[in-house]
C-alpha positions in Angstrom: -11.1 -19.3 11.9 -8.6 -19.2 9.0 -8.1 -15.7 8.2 -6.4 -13.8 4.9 -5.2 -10.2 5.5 -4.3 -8.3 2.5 -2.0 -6.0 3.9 -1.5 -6.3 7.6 1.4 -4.0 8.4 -0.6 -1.1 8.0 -2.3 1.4 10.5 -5.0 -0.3 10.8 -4.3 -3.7 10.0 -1.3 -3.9 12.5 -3.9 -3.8 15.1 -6.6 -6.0 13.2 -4.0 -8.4 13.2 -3.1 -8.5 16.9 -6.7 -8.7 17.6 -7.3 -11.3 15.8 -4.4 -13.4 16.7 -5.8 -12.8 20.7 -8.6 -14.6 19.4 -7.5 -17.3 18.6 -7.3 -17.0 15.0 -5.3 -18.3 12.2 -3.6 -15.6 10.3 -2.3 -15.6 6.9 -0.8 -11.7 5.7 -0.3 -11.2 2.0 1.7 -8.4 1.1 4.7 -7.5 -0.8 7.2 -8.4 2.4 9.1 -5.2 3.0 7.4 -5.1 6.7 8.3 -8.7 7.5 10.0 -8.1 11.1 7.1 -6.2 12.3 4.5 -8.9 12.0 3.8 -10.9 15.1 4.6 -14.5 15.7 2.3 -16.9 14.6 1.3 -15.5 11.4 1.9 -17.1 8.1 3.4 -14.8 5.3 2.3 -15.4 1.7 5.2 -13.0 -0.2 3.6 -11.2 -3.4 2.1 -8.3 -5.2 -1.5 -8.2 -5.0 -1.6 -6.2 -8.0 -0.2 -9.0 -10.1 -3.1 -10.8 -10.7 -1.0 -13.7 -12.3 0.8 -14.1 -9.1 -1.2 -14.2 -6.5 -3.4 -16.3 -8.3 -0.6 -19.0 -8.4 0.7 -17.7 -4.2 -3.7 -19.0 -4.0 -3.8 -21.8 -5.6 -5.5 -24.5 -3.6 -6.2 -22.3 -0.7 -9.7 -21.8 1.4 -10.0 -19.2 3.4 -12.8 -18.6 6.0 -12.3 -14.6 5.8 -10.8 -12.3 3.5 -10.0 -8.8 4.4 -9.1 -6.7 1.8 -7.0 -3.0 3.6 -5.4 -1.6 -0.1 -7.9 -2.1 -2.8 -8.4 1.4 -3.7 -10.1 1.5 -7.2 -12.8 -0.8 -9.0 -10.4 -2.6 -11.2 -8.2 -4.0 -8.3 -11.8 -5.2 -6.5 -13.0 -6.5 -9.9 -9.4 -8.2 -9.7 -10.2 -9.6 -5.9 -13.7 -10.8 -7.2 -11.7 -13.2 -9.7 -9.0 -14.5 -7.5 -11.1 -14.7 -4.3 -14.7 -16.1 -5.5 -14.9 -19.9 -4.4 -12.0 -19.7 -2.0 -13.3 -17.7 0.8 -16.4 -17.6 2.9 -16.6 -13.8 3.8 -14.8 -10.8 1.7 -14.7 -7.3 3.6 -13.7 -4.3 1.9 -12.3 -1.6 3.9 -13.7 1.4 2.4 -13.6 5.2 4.0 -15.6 7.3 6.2 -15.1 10.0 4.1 -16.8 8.7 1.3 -20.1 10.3 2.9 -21.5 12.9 1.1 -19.9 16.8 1.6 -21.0 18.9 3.1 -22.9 16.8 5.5 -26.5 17.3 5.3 -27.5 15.9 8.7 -26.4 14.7 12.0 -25.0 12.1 13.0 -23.7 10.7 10.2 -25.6 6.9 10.1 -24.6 3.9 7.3 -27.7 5.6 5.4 -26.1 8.6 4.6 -25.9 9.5 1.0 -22.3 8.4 -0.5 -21.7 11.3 -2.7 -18.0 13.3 -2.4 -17.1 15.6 -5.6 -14.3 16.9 -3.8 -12.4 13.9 -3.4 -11.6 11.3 -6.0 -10.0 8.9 -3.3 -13.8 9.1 -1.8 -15.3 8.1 -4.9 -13.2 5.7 -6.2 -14.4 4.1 -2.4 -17.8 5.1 -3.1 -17.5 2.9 -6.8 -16.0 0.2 -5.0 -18.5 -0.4 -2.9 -21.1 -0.4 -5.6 -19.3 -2.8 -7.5 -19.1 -5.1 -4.8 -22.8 -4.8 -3.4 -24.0 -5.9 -7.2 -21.7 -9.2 -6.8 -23.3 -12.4 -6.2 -20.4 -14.4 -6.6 -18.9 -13.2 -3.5 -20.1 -12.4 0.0 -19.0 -9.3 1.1 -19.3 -7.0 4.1 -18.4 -3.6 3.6 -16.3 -1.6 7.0 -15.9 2.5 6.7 -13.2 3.4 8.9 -12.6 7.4 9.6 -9.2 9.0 10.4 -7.8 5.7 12.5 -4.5 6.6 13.7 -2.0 4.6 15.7 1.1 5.9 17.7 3.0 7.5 15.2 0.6 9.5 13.4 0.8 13.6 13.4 -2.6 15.2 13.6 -2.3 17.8 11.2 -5.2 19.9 9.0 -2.8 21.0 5.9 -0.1 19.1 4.8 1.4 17.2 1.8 0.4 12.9 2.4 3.8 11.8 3.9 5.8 15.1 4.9 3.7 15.9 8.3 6.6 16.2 9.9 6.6 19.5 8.7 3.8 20.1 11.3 5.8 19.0 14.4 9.1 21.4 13.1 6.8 24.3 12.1 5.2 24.0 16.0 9.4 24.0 17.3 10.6 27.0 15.5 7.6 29.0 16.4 6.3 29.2 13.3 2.5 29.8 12.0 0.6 27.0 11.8 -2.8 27.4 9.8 -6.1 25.8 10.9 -8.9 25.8 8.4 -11.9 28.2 9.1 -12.1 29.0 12.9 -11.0 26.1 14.4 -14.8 25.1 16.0 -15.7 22.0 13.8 -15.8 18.9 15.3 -13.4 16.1 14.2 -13.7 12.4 15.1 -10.5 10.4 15.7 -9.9 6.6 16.2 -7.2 4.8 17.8 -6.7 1.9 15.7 -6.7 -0.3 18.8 -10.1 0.7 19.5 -11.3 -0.2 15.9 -9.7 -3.6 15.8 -11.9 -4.5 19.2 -15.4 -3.8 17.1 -13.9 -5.1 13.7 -13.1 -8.5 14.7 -16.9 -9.4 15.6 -17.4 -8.8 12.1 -15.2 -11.7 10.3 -17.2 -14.6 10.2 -20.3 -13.5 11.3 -23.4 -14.5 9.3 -25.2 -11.3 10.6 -22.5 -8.9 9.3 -22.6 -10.8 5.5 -23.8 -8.2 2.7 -24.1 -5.5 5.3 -22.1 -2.0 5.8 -20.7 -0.8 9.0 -18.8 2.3 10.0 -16.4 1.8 12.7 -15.8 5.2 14.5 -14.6 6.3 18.0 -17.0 8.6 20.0 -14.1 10.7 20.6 -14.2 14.6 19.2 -11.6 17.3 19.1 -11.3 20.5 16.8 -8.3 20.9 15.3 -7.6 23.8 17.6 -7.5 21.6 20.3 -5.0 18.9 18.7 -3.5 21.3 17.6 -2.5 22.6 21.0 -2.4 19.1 22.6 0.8 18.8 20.2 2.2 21.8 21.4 1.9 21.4 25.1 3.3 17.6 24.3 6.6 19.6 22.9 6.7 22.7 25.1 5.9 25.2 23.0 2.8 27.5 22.2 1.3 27.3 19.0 1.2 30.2 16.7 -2.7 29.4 15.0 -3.1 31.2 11.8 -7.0 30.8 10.9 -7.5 30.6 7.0 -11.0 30.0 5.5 -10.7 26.3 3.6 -11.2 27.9 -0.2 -8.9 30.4 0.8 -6.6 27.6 1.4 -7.5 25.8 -2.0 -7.4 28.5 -4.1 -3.4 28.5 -3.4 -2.8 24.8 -2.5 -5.3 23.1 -4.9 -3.8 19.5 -4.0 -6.1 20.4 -0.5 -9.4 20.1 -1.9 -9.6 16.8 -1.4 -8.3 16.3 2.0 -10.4 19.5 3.2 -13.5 20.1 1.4 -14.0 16.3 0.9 -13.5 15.5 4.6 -11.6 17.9 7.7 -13.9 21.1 6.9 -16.9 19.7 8.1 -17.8 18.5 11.6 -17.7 14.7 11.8 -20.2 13.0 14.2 -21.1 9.5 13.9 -24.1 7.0 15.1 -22.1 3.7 15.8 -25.7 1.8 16.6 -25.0 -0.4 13.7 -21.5 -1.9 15.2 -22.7 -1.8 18.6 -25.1 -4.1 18.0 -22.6 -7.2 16.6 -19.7 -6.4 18.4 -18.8 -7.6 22.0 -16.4 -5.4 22.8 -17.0 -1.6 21.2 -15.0 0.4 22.6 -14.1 4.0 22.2 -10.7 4.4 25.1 -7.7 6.0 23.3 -7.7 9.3 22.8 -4.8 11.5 21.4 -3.3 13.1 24.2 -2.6 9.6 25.4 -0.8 8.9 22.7 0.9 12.2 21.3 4.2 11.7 23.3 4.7 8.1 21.4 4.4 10.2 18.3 7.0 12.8 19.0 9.2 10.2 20.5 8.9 8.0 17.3 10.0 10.8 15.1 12.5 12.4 16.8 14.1 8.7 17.0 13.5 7.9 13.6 15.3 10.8 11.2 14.3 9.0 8.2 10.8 10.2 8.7 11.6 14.0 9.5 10.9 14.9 5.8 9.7 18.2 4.9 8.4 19.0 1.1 10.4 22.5 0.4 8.1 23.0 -2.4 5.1 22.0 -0.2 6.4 24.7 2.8 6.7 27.4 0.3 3.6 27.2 -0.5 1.9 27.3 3.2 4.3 30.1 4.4 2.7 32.0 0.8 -0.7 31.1 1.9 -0.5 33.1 5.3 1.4 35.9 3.7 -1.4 36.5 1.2 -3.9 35.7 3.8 -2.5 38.3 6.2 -2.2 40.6 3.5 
């Protein structure tokens, strides 16, 4: 099987990539290089932009490809883009698309591949959601469509409110004592997956004739509240977490940039029916769960200070959330 991962250093694909090399298969990563020493031995690099059409049409040229997997297409025009370069030189196109594309506030549970797609709280949802629409109209390209929702690997913080890339803030916040807010009371049920776990399901999906023009979320059956990973972080440092409980528009109405990342996904209770990927995959499994795991995660950052960022302007704003809140 001669497989093209866009991507592959990623959270999810670092794992996809393993898998799939434990299998036996050929792997080809095309990505822009900057993660070159992490990739394993024994995959093939192709060095490019994806986003330059121009460029990786040439970095293509002449090349078949049983599989395409496509981890950061993100808006219609960059899978309009893949539907140029990749029709006639591959057998099977998967888009990774997003859990959280499904429609807010869920209507019904568990949350099956026939739920409504429909997130106005969330652009990054609905550029997913358009995506896939696109691609389900194409017949110049067989595709199978994967949802993944909140994968995580060994070095993610778990963390409700923050700023994309300063979660560290989280971790520092939990040290120095400090109040740590968790939207609405802290009951709602969250679903996490160890990226190890979704690579075992995932790779039963590339080549398989059964899996071509279908859609599959790929979810562990492992649920937490954000009270409780909350307080498996703590216990994992030492400390006791001070939990601040702020109702989610409360939250908004100061730190508008969370609207999206709470009313279009962690407000609501996430419970999912994985009947679909059961059925084509040899090996579901749903093993990891995050107190395994949260001690990697400190470690990593306290060993890495490159990562212990913290957005000033993004702190600011929290601490003046639970001021007006305890007001």
């Amino acid at each position: 099987m001669n497989v093209l991962v866009i991507g592959g250093t990623g959270i999810i694909s670092t794992y996809v990539v393993k898998k799939c090399l434990s299998m036996g298969m050929e792997i080809t990563v095309l990505n822009r290089g900057n993660k070159a020493d992490s990739l394993p031995t024994g995959v093939s690099q192709l060095i490019g932009n994806i986003n330059n059409e121009t460029e990786s049409k040439a970095l293509l040229e002449g090349k078949h490809y049983d599989c395409v997997i496509q981890f950061v297409a993100f808006t219609v025009d960059q899978v309009k883009r893949d539907v140029r370069l990749f029709q006639g030189k591959t057998n099977q196109y998967i888009f990774i698309s997003s859990a959280s594309a499904y429609q807010k506030p869920v209507q019904d549970y568990p949350i099956t591949e026939q739920t409504p797609l429909d997130n106005p709280y969330w652009e990054y949802s609905r550029n997913k959601a358009a995506c896939e629409a696109y691609l389900t109209q194409q017949k110049d390209l067989t595709t199978t469509i994967i949802r993944p929702s909140h994968t995580y690997n060994n070095q993610m913080i778990m963390v409700p409110v923050a700023r994309w890339g300063y979660e560290y803030a989280h971790i520092k916040r939990l040290i120095e004592g400090l109040p740590v807010i968790i939207p609405g009371d802290g009951t709602s049920l969250w679903t996490i997956t160890h990226a190890s776990d979704f690579a075992s399901s995932f790779v039963y999906v590339i080549g398989n004739p059964n899996t071509y023009h279908q859609t599959y979320h790929i979810t562990s059956e492992k649920y937490y509240t954000w009270e409780q990973l909350t307080h498996i972080t703590a216990s994992a440092l030492g400390v006791q977490a001070n939990v601040v409980h702020i109702p989610s528009d409360f939250i908004i109405r100061h730190i508008p940039e969370m609207e999206g990342p709470l009313f279009g996904d962690k407000t609501w209770s996430t419970i999912f029916d994985n009947s679909k990927i059961k059925s084509i995959s040899k090996e579901y499994t749903s093993i990891v769960g995050y107190e395994e795991v949260v001690k990697d995660v400190i470690q990593y950052y306290q060993t890495h200070k490159n990562s212990q960022k913290v957005s000033l302007e993004f702190e600011t704003l929290y601490d003046h959330v639970i001021k007006e809140y305890l007001k």
